[in-house]
VOPAGU-2260 file (C-alpha; in pm, 1 decimal, decimal comma):
REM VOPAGU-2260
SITE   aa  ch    i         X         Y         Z
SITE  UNK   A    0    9132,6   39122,2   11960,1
SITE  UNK   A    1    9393,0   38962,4   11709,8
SITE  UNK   A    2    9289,7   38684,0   11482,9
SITE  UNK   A    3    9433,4   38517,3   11197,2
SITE  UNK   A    4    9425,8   38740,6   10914,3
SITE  UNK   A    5    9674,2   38548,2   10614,0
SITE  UNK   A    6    9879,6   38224,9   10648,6
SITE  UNK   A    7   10173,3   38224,2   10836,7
SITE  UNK   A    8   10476,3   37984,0   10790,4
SITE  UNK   A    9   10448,7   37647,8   10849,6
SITE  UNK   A   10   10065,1   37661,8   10884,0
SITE  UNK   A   11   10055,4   37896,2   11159,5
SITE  UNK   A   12    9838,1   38180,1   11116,6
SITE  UNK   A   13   10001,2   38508,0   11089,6
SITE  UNK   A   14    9823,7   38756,6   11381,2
SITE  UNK   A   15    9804,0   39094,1   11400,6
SITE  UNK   A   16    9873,0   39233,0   11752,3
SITE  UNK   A   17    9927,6   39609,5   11812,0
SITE  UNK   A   18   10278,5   39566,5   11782,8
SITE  UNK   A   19   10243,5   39478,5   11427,4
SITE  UNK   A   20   10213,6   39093,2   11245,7
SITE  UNK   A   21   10314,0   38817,0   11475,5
SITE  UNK   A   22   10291,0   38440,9   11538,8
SITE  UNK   A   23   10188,2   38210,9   11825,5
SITE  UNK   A   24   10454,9   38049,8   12002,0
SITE  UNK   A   25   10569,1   37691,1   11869,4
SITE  UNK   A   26   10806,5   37510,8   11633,0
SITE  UNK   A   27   10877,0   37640,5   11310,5
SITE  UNK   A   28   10874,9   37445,5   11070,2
SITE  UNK   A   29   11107,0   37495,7   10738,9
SITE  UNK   A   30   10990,0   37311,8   10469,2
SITE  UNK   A   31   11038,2   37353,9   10104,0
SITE  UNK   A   32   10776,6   37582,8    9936,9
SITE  UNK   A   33   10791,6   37479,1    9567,4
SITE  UNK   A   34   11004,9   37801,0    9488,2
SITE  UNK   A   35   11373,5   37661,9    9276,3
SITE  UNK   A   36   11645,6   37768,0    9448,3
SITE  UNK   A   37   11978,4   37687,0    9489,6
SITE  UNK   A   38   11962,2   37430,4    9769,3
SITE  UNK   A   39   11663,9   37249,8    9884,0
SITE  UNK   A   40   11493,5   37406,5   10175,5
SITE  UNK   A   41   11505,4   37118,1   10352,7
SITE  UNK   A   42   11934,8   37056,4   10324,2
SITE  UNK   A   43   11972,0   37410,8   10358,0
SITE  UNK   A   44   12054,2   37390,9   10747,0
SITE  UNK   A   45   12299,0   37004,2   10640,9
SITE  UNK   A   46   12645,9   36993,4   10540,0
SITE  UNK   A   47   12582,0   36837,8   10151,2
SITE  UNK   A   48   12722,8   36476,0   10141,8
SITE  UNK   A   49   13038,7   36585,7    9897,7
SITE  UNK   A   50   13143,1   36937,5   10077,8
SITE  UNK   A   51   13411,5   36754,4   10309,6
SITE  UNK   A   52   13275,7   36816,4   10628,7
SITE  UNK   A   53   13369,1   36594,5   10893,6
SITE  UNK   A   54   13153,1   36573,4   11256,0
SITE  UNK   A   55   13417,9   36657,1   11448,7
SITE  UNK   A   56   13575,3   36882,6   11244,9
SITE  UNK   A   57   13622,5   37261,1   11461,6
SITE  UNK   A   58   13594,1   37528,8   11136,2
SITE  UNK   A   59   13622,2   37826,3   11378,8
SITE  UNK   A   60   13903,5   38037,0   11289,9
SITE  UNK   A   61   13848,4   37923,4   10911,4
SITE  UNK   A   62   13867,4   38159,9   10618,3
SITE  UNK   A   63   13503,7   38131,1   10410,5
SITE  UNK   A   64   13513,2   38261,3   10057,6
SITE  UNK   A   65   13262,2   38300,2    9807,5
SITE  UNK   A   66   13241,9   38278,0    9414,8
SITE  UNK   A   67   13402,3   38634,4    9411,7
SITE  UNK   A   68   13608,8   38707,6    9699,6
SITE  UNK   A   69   13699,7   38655,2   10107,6
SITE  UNK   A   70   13413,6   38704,4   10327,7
SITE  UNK   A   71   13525,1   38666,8   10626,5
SITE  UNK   A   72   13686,8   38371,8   10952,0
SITE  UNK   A   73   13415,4   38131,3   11083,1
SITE  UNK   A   74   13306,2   38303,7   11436,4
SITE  UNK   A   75   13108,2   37992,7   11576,2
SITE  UNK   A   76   12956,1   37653,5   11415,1
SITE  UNK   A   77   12635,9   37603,4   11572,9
SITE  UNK   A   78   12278,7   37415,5   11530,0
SITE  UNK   A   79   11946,8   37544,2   11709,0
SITE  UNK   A   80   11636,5   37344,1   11591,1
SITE  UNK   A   81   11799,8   37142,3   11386,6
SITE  UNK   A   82   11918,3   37493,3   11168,8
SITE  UNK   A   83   12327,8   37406,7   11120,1
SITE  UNK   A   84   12471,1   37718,3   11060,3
SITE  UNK   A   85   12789,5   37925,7   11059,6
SITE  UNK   A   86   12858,2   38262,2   11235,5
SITE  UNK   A   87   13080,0   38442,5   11010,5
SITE  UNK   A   88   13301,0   38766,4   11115,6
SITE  UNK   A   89   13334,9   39023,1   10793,0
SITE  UNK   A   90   13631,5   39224,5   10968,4
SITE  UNK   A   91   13564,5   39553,3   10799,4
SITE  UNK   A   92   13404,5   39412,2   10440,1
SITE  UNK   A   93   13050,1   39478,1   10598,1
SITE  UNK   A   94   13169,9   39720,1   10874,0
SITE  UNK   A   95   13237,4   39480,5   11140,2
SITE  UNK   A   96   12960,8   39314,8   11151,4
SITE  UNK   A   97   12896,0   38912,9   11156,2
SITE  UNK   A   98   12666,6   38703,5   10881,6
SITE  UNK   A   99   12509,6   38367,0   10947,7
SITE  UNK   A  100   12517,2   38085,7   10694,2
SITE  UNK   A  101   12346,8   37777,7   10655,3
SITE  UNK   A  102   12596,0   37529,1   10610,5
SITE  UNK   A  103   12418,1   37385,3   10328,3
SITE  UNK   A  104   12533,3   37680,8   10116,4
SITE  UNK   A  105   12927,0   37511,9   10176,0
SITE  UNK   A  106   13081,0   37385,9    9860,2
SITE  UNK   A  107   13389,8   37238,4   10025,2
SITE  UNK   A  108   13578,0   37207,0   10308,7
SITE  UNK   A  109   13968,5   37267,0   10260,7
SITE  UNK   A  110   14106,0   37145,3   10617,4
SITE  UNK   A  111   14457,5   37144,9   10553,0
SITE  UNK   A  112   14413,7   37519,9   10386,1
SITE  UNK   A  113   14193,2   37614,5   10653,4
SITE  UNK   A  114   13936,7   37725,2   10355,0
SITE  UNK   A  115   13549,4   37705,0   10352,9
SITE  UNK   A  116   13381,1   37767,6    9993,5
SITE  UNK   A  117   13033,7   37925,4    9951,5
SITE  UNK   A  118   12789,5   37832,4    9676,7
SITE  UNK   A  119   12745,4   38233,7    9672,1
SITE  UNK   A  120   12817,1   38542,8    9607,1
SITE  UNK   A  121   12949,8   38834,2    9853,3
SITE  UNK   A  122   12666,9   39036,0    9716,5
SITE  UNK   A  123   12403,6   38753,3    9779,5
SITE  UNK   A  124   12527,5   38719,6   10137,8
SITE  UNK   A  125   12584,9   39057,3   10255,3
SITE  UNK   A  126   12197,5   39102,9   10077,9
SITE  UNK   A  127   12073,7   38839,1   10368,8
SITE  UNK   A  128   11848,7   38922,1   10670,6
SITE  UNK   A  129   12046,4   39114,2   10896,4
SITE  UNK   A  130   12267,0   38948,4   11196,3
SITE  UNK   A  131   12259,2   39160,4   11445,0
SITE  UNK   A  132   12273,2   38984,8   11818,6
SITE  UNK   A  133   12385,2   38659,2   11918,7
SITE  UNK   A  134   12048,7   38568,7   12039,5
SITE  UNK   A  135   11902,5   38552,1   11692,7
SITE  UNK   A  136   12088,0   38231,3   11625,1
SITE  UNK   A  137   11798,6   38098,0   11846,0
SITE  UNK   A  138   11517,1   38278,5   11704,5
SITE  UNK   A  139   11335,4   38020,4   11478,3
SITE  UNK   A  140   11202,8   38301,5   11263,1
SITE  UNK   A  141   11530,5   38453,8   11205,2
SITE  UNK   A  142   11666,7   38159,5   11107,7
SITE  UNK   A  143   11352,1   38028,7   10886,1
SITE  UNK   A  144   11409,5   38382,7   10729,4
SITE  UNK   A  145   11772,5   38342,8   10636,3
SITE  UNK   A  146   11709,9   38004,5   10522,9
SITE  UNK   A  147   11389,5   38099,0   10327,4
SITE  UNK   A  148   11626,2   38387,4   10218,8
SITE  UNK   A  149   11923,7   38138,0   10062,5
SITE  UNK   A  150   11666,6   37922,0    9906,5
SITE  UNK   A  151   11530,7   38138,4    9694,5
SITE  UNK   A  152   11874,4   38206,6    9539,8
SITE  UNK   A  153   11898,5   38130,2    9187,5
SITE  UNK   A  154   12087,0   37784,7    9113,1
SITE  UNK   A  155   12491,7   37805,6    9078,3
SITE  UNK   A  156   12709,5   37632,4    8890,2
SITE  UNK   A  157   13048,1   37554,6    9052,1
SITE  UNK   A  158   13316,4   37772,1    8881,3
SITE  UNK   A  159   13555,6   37628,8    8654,6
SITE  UNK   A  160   13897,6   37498,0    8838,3
């Protein structure tokens, strides 16, 4: 019979089934854990008030580039539980595969250029929880993992223009 064996996140217990560690159904909760990262767990998953975002503003199609290089075109915007994020297509930088973002990660928004800039690295998000099916952008976990993931990051300074 499975019980709660260490502390889960958000309070939830973690169980042990036979399938391995587990938790019961029911919100997620992110919240910040003390740790200092870059962005505040709980802004992680919002646009920050001075990266240019606008509500109705349709980034798909976008180029998103980090401290050091291209990573990619913006996929998809989308928000699950409240977790605002950005699918991002790597062409053949990661071999074809796609990486999700928290938009709280975006330094600015160039609309006219068509440009989003990461508070990152390419290292720091190819290095992030796997995105591997389009369902995970409703898994809570996965996206309490990439967020938990991101936070932890150390702080950045914005590079010198």
């Amino acid at each position: 019979m499975p019980g709660p064996i260490a502390a889960g996140t958000a309070g939830y217990p973690l169980l042990w089934s036979r399938s391995g560690p587990s938790r019961p159904p029911g919100p997620t909760v992110v919240t910040d854990t003390g740790g200092k990262g870059s962005v505040p767990m709980e802004s992680i998953w919002s646009y920050t008030a001075d990266s240019g975002h606008e509500e109705v503003a349709d980034l798909t199609g976008c180029t998103v580039v980090a401290d050091d290089g291209t990573i990619g075109q913006v996929d998809r915007q989308a928000e699950h539980f409240g977790m605002r994020h950005l699918v991002v297509d790597t062409g053949v930088w990661v071999f074809g595969r796609s990486v999700l973002v928290p938009v709280g990660l975006i330094r600015g928004i160039d609309a006219e250029a068509r440009t989003v800039t990461l508070n990152c690295t390419r290292a720091q998000v190819k290095a992030a929880p796997r995105f591997r099916t389009d369902s995970e952008t409703m898994d809570r976990d996965y996206l309490a993992s990439v967020g938990d993931y991101y936070h932890r990051l150390p702080p950045r300074e914005s590079p010198a223009t």
